[in-house]
N, C-alpha and C positions, 0 to 999 in steps of 0.2 A: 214192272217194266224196267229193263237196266239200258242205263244211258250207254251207247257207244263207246270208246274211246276217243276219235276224233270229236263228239258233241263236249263229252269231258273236257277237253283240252279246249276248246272254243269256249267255252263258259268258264274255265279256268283265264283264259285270256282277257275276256269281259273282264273280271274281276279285280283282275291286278289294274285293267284301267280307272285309275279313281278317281276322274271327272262323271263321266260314266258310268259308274257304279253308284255314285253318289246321287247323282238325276236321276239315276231310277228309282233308288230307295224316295226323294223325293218327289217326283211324281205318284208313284204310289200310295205315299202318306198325301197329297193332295189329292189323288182319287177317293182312298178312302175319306178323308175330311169331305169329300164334294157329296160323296155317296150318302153320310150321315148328315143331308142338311137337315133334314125334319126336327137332327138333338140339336145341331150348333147353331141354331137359326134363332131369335127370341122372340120372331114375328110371322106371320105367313107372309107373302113374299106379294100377294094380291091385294092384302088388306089396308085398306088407307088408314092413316096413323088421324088418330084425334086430334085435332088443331089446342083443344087444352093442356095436351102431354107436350106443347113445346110452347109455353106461353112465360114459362118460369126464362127460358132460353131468348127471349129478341132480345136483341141486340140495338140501345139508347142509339140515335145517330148524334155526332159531335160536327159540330161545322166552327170553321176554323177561318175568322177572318184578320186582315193585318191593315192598320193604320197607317198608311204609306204617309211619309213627310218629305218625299223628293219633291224637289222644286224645279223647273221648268220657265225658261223667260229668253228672248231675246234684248238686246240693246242695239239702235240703230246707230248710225254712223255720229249724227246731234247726242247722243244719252239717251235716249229716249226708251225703256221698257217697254217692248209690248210682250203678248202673248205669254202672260204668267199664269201660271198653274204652280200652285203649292201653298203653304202657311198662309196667314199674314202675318204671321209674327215666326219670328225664327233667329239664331244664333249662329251665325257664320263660322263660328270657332269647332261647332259639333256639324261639319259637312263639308264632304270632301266635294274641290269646286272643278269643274273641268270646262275649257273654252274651247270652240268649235268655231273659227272665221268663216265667214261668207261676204261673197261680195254685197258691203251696202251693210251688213251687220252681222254682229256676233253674237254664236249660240252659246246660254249656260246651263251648267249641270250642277247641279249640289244632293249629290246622296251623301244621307244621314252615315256618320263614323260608324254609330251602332242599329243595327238591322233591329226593326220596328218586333214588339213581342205579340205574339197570336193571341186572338182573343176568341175563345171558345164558348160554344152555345150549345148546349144538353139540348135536343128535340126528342121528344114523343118518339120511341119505338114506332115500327110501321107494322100494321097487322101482320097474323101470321101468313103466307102464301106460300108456294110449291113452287119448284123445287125448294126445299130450303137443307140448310148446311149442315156439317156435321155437328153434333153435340151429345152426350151421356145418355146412353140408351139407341141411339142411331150414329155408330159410329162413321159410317159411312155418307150420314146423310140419306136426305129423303129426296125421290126421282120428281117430275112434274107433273104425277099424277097422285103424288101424297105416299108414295110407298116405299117401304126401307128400301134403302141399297144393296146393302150388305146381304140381306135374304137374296133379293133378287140375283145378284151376283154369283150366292152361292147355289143357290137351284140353279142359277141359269150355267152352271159349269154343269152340275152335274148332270143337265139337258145334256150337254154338246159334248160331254163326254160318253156319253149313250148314245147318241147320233154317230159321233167319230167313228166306236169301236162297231156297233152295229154297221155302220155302211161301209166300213172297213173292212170288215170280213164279208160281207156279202158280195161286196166288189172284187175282192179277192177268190172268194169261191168261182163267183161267173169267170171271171178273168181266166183264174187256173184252169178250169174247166174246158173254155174255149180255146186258149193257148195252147191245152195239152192234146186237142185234136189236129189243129193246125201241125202245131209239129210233128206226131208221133205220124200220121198218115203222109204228110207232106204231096206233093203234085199235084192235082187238081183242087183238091181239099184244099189245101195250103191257099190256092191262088183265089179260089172264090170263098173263103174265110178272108181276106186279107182285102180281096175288094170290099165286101161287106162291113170292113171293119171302118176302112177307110170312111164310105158312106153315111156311118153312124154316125162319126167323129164329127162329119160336116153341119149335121142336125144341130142349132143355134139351139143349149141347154134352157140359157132366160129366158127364152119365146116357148119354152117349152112349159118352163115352170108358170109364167105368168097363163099361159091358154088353159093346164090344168088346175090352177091352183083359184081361176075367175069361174070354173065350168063344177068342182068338184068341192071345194073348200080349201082353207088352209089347215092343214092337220103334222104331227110329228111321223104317222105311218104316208099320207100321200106325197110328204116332200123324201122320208127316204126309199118310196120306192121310184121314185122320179130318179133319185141321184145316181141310186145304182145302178139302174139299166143305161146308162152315161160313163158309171168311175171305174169299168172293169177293164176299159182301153188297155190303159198303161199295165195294168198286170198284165195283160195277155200277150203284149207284147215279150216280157218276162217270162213268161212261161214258156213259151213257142220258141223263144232263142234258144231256151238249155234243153227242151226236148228236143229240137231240133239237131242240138251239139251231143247228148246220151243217144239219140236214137241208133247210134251205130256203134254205139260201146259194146265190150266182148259181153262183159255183163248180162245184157240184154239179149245177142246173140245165143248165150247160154237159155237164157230162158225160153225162145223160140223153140228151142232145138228139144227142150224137155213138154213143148206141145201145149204152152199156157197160152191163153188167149191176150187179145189184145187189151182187154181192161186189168186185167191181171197185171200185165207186163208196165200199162200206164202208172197204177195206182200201188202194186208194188214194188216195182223193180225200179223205174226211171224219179217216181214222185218224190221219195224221201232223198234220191241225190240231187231232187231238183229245188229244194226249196232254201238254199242260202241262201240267193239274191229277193227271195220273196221274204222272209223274214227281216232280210236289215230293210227290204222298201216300206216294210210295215209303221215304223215310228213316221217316216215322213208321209204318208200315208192316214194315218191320223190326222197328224198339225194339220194338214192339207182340209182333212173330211170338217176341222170346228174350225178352221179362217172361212171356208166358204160358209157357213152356216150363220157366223156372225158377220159376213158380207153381205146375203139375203136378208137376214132382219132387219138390217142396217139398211137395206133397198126398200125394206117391208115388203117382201117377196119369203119370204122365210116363216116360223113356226105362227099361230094365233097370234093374233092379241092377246095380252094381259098376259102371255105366257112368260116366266123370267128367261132374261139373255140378255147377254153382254151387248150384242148387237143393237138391240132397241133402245139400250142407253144410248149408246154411242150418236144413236139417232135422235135425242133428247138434248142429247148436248148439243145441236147444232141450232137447235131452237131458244138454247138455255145457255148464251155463251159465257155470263160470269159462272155458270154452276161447272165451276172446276172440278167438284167430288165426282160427275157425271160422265167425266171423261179420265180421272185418275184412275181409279180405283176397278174397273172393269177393261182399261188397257193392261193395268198388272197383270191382272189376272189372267186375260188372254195371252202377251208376253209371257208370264209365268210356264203356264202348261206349254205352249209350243216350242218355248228356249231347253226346255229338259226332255220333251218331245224329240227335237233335232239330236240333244248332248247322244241321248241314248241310241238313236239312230247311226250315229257317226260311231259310237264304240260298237255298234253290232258288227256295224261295217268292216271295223278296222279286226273284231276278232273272228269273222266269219271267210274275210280276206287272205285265203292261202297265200297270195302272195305280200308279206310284209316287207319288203321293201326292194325295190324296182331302181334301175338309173340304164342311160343312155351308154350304150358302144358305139365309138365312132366305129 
């Protein structure tokens, strides 16, 4: 198959842009790293870690207390001392003295010149318990249910990286599909495709997932065929604008005139000029398909139990608020693929964009 010219020149354009180029090449090298968790992994990602392999690891707790020697007293208006707090015995010369009048008597202060030295006390390590922290061998840390992070992390990318692209293109198929009828027939087709469309959109998706997901299970195939009879909207509206805009190109005119049929004329006259704005929607399109996925597990509406995902940490963490690893280390990860996600998206854009640069005529 030999590329176009105009495709040449669009991916020649990509190229030169090196933010863009660069997110791609790294995303890809993080696909593939996600794809190979089974080698990069040193644990199953399900398996609780032995309370023995991290006993070399607790950590003594140190408590730290200070021998205060401020002093505290008033004297009445006779001499008279009340209300002392401090030594009985003490050196006026090592404390700094400060006086405070009130009516009827005066308040003192005497802090010591030099700050009192900490006196520290070794306790007993505390058992081992879950979540616990990062250390040699878990570098990530282990979740609250006793299991690597790091595994979990990385399966759980390469979940939602199979989810993305999967509902991704399925959402795109139905989308293009439906859009390409809308448009290319246009008139009454048009109008009751566009009220149906509408209709669908109104259907509340989390009432949708919770009724099948309490009636049928939670599974990785029944949440993405839920999403996509849902995620084709927006493509279709994309599709249905540019067939709508080629349906009257000479192009296509030509093809009538030589007696090709209407699928003919959809799939290959009007489709390959129709898919620039579907390809740059693609990267955002993804981001889009793993934020909502780690949104539902994060609801617990999303894939099983014990299944890996960034989501379910995140929901761990709100249970486990000092276990900082819980909430570090799977926001990277998620930032990570969606920020090179967008870079790439944004350079399809900009090389897929005949028009490079635009400005206003008064």
């Amino acid at each position: 198959m030999k590329l176009s010219p105009i495709t040449v020149r669009r991916l020649r354009s990509f190229r030169r842009n090196r933010r863009a180029w660069w997110s791609f090449i790294a995303f890809s090298a993080l696909t593939v790293f996600s794809m190979a968790a089974d080698i990069v992994c040193p644990c199953d990602p399900r398996a609780v870690v032995d309370t023995a392999e991290l006993e070399p690891y607790r950590e003594c707790r140190i408590e730290r207390s200070y021998d205060s020697k401020a002093i505290r007293y008033s004297i009445l208006d006779d001499g008279t001392v009340v209300d002392y707090e401090g030594p009985a015995e003490y050196d006026e010369s090592g404390y700094v003295i400060r006086r405070t009048r009130r009516p009827g008597y005066a308040r003192v202060y005497m802090e010591p010149k030099i700050s009192a030295a900490a006196v520290e006390s070794r306790l007993e390590p505390e058992e081992v318990s879950f979540p616990f922290r990062p250390c040699p061998g878990h570098p990530f840390g282990i979740d609250a249910g006793g299991r690597d992070v790091y595994a979990r992390v990385v399966h759980g990318l390469r979940i939602a990286l199979l989810f993305g692209v999967l509902l991704t293109l399925s959402g795109m198929l139905i989308g293009l599909v439906f859009g390409a009828i809308e448009g290319y027939f246009g008139g009454v087709v048009d109008i009751l495709c566009q009220r149906f469309t509408e209709i669908w959109s109104a259907i509340p998706f989390l009432y949708v997932m919770i009724f099948i997901g309490s009636t049928t299970g939670r599974s990785f195939t029944v949440l993405l065929i839920c999403y996509a009879i849902f995620n084709w909207i927006t493509v279709s509206c994309y599709a249905r604008a540019e067939f709508l805009r080629l349906r009257g190109a000479t192009f296509v005119d030509a093809a009538r005139v030589e007696g090709k049929g209407a699928l003919a004329i959809i799939f290959g006259e009007i489709l390959p000029n129709a898919l620039t704005p579907l390809v740059t929607l693609f990267p955002f399109l993804l981001m889009g398909a793993i934020g909502s996925l780690a949104a539902l597990d994060f609801l617990g509406f999303g894939l099983p139990p014990m299944t890996p995902s960034c989501g379910e940490l995140l929901q761990e963490a709100q249970e486990h608020r000092g276990a900082w690893w819980l909430v570090v280390f799977p926001s990277l990860a998620l930032f990570a693929v969606m920020m090179l996600a967008v870079l790439v998206g944004e350079g399809l854009r900009d090389a897929f964009d005949p028009r490079r640069e635009s400005r206003l005529v008064a």
